[in-house]
C-alpha positions in Angstrom: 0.0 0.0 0.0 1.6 3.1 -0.6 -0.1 7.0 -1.0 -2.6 8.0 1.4 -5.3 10.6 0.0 -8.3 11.5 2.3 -7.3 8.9 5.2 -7.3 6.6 2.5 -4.4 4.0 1.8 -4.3 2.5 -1.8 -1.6 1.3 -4.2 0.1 3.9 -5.6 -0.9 4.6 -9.3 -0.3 6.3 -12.0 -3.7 7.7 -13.9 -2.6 6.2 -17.8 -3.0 3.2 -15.5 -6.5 3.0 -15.4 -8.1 6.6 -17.3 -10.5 5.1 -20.2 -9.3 5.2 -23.8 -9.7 5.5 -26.5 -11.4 9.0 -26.0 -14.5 10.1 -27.9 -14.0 13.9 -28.5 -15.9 16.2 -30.3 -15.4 19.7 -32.2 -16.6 22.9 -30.7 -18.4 23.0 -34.1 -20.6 20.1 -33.6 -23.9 19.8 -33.0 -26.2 19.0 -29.8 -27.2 16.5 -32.3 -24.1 14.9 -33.1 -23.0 15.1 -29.4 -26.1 13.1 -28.4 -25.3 10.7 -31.0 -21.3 10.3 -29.6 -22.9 9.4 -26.3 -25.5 7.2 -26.7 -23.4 5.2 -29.2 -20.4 5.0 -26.3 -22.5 4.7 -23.6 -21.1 7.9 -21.9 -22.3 11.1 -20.1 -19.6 13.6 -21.3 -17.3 14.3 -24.1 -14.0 16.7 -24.1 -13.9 19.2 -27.0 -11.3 19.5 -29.3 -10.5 22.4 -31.7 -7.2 22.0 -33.4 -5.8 19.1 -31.6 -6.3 21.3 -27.9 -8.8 20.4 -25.4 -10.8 23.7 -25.4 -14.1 22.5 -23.0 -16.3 19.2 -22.2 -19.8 19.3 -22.7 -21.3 16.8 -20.7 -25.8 15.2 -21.1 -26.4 17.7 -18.1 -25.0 20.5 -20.4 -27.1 19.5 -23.1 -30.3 19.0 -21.2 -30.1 23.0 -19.7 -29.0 24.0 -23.2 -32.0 22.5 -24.4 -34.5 24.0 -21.8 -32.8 27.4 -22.7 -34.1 27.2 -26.3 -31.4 25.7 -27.7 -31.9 23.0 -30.9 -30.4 20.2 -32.1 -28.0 21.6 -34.6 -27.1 24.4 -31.8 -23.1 24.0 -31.5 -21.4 22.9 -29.1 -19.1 25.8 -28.8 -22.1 28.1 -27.5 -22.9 26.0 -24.5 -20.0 23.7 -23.6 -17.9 24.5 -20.4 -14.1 26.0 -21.3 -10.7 25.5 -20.0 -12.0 22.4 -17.9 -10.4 21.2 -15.0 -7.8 18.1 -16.3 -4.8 16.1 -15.4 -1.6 14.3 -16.7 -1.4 11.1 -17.7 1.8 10.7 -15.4 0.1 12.4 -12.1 -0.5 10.1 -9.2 -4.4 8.7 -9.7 -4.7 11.0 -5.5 -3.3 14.0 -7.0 -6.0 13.6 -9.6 -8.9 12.5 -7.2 -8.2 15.8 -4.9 -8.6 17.7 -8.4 -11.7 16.2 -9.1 -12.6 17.4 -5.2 -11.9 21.0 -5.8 -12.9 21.4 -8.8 -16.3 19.5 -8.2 -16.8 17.2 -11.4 -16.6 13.8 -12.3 -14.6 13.3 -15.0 -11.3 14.9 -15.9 -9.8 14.6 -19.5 -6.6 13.7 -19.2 -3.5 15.6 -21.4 0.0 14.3 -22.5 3.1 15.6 -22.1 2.3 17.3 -25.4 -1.0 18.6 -24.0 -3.3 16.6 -26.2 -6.0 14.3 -24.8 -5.0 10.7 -23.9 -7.6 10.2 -21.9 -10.7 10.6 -19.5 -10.6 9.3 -15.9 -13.8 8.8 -14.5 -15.1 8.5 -10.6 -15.6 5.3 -12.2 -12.4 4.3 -12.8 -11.0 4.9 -9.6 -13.6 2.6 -7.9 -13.2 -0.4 -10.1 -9.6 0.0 -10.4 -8.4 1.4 -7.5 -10.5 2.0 -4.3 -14.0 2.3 -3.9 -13.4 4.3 -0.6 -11.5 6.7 -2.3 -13.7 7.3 -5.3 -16.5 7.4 -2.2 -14.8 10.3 -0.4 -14.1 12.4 -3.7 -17.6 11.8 -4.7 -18.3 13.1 -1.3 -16.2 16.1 -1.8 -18.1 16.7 -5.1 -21.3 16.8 -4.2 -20.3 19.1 -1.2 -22.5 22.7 -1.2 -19.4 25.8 -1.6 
């Protein structure tokens, strides 16, 4: 056993250990309608944005839905309603580095950059419980859902 992250002991890891890959990414110049498409085909709640090889937001089904009570249609863009310069990590960082980002910053998934800066991945609350501790993922989720 080896860091410790919210009174929590776990083996250390790295997060290209366990994010999910390969990413589903789509351009800020898509559509509500081909977003909806991405995610019900992948089975997934959220997709980063990518202009120009650069994560430039995430637009997650919650997005959508409020984007879509504001008036929005199916070919609005993505671009007008997705959430920029979202929290992230590295692909090298230790899996509770990334976990306490996920705390701070209050979300649930975190695209994760290279050393080159371009997406290699998305770790997922997810993916820290099934691969590497359920209390852990428990106490960020906890830390998520905490009223600021």
């Amino acid at each position: 056993m080896g860091n410790a992250a919210c009174g929590v002991s776990f083996p250390a890891m790295k997060v290209r250990e366990i994010m999910s890959r390969p990413v589903v990414a789509i351009s800020p110049w898509g559509s509500i309608r081909t977003a909806l498409g991405l995610m019900r085909e992948n089975d997934i709640g959220a997709l980063p944005v990518v202009g120009e090889d650069i994560l430039v937001g995430i637009v997650t089904d919650r997005d959508i839905a409020f984007a879509l009570a504001r008036d929005a249609t199916r070919d609005t863009l993505v671009c007008t309603f997705m959430t920029r310069h979202p929290a992230s990590c590295r692909a090298d960082e230790e899996v509770a580095r990334a976990a306490e980002i996920m705390g701070d910053r209050q979300v649930r998934r975190l695209p994760v950059l290279d050393r080159d800066d371009r997406l290699a991945g998305v770790l997922s609350l997810g993916d820290i419980a099934e691969r590497v501790s359920e209390e852990l993922a428990g106490q960020t989720l906890g830390e998520i859902c905490e009223r600021r």
